[in-house]
C-alpha positions in Angstrom: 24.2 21.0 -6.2 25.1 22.0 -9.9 22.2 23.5 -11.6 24.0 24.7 -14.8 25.1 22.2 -17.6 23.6 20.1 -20.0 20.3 18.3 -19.1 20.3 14.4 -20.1 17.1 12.3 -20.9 16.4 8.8 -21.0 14.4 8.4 -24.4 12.4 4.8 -24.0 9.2 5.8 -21.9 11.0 9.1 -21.1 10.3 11.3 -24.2 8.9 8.8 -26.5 6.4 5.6 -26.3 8.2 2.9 -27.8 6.2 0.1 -25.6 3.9 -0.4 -28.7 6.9 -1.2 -31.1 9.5 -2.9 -28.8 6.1 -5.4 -28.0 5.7 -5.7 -31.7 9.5 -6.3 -32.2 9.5 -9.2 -29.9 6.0 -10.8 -31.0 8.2 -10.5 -34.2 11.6 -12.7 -33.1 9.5 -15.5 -31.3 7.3 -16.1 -34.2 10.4 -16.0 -36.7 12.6 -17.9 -34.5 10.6 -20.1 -33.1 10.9 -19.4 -29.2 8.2 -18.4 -26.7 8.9 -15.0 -25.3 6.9 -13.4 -22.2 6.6 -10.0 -23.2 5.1 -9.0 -19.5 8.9 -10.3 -18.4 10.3 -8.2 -21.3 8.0 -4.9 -19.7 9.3 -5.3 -16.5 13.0 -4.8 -17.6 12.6 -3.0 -20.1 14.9 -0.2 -20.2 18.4 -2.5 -20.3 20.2 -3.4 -23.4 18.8 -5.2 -26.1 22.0 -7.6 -25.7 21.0 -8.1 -21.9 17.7 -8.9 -22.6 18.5 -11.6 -25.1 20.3 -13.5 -22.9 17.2 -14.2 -21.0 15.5 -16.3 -24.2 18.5 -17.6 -26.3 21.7 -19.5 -25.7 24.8 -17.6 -26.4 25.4 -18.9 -29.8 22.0 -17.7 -30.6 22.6 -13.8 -29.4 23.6 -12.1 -32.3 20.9 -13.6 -34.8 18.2 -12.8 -32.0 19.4 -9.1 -31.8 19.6 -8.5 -35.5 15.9 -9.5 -35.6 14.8 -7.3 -33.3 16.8 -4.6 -34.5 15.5 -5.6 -38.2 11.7 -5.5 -36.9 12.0 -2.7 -35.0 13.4 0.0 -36.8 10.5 -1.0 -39.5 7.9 -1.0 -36.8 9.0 2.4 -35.4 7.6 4.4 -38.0 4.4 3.7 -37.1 4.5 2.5 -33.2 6.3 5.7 -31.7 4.7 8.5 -30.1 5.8 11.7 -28.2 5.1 11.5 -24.7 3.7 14.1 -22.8 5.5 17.6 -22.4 8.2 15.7 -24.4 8.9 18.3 -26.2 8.5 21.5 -23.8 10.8 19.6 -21.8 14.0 19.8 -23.9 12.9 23.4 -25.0 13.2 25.0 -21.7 16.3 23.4 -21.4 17.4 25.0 -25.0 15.8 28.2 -23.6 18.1 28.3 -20.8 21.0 28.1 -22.8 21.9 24.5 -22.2 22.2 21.7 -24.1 19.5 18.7 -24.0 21.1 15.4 -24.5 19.5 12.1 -25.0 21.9 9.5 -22.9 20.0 5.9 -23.2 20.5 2.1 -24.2 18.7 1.9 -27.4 21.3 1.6 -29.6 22.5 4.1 -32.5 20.3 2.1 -35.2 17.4 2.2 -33.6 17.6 5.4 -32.0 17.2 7.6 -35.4 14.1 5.9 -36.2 12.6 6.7 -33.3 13.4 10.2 -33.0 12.7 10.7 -36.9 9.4 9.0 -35.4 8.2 11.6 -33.4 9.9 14.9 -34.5 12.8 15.3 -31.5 16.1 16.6 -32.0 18.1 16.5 -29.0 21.5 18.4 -29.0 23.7 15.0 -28.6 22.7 11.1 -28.8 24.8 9.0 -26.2 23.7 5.4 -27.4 23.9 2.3 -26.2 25.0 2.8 -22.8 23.0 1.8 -19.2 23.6 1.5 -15.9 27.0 2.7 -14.5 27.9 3.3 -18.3 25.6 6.3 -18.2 27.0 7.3 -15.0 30.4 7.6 -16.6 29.1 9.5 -20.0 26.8 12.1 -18.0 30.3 12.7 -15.9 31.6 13.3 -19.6 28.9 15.6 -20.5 29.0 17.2 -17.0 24.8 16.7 -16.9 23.3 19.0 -14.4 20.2 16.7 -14.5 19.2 12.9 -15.6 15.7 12.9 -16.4 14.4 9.0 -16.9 12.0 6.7 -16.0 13.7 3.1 -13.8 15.7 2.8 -11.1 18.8 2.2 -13.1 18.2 5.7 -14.6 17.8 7.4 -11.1 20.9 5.9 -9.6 23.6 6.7 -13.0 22.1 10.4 -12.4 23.2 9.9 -8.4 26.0 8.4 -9.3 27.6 10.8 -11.6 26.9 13.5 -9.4 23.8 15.0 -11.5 20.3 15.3 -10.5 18.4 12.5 -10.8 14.9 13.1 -11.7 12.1 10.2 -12.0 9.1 9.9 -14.1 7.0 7.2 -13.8 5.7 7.1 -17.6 7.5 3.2 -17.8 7.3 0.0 -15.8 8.2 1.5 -12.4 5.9 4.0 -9.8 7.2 7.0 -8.2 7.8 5.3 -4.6 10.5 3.0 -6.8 12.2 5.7 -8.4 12.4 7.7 -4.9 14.0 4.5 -3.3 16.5 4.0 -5.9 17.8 7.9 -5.3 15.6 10.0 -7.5 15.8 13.7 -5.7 12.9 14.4 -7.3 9.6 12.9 -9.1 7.3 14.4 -11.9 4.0 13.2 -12.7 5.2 13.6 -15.9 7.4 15.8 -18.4 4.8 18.5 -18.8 5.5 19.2 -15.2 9.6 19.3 -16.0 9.4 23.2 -17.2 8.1 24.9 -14.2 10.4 22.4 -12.2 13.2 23.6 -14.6 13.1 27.1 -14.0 12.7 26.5 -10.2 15.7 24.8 -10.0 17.3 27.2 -12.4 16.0 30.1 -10.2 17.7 28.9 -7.1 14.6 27.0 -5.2 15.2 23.6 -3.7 13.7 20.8 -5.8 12.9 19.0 -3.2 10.1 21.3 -2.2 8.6 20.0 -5.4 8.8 16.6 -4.8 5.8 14.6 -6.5 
């Protein structure tokens, strides 16, 4: 198990709330082009690529002009639609503290992830953008992540996957039972309970005796 290294975060539902303006976004496209979109459908995946979700509402011709509106509403709506989650920021400061690097590894891509972060106050140490899935496998294996902290299944099995310990929080679209299944080693309530875990882990006791 390797405990030192840098500590990677999933940002959507992670560290910030963006529900409230990735909803807005969407309500935004339908109603300026003109297609019905089930936003409960877009909650339940939400944590993919904008480019992925697209393809679920517009033929291919139509990607690109879908995705530039979302990306056009969204970085407006941010401003105002983002909050911190809870122990947000504790959570990437007792990484700091321990002398390693907090990294924000997620799909949002680079132009909307600024906005967000510029949001809500966080500066993480490194943005990896616009990667998911087995692509975040491969750029925590860069990084050499000690621990992926996210929130969906995808997120729990890139930290398995690239050999870092996948932590789950269930502050998105998915309970702690799903994130357990798909590999998390360990589940937080929430972020605020990430320090004490932290320096557990760092101290040499077995996460899984903390299992939530």
């Amino acid at each position: 198990m390797r405990v030192a290294g840098p500590v990677g975060f999933d940002l959507d539902l992670t560290l910030i709330n963006s529900r409230p303006a990735i909803m807005a976004a969407w309500q935004e496209v339908a109603e300026e082009l003109g297609v019905h979109i089930d936003l409960a459908e877009v909650d339940r995946r939400m944590g993919i690529k904008l480019e992925d979700e697209v393809a679920y509402w517009f033929p291919v011709a139509g990607h690109a002009a879908a995705a530039e509106s979302y990306r056009r509403h969204y970085v407006r709506l941010a401003v105002t639609h983002t909050s911190l989650l809870p122990g947000a920021a504790e959570a990437l400061a007792a990484v700091r503290d321990a002398g390693e690097r907090a990294v924000v590894v997620t799909a949002k891509h680079p132009v909307s992830v600024q906005p967000s972060l510029a949001a809500v106050g966080l500066q993480p140490d490194e943005v990896v953008a616009h990667v998911h899935g087995p692509e975040k496998a491969a750029a925590l294996v860069r990084l050499g992540a000690a621990v992926y902290v996210g929130d969906t299944p995808a997120d729990m099995a890139a930290g398995r996957d690239s050999g870092a310990i996948p932590v789950g929080v269930p502050t998105g679209s998915f309970g702690p039972g799903e994130l357990a299944a798909a590999g998390a080693r360990v589940v937080l309530g929430s972020l605020t309970e990430f320090p004490a875990w932290y320096a557990g882990l760092r101290a040499g006791q077995s996460e899984e005796g903390r299992n939530g």
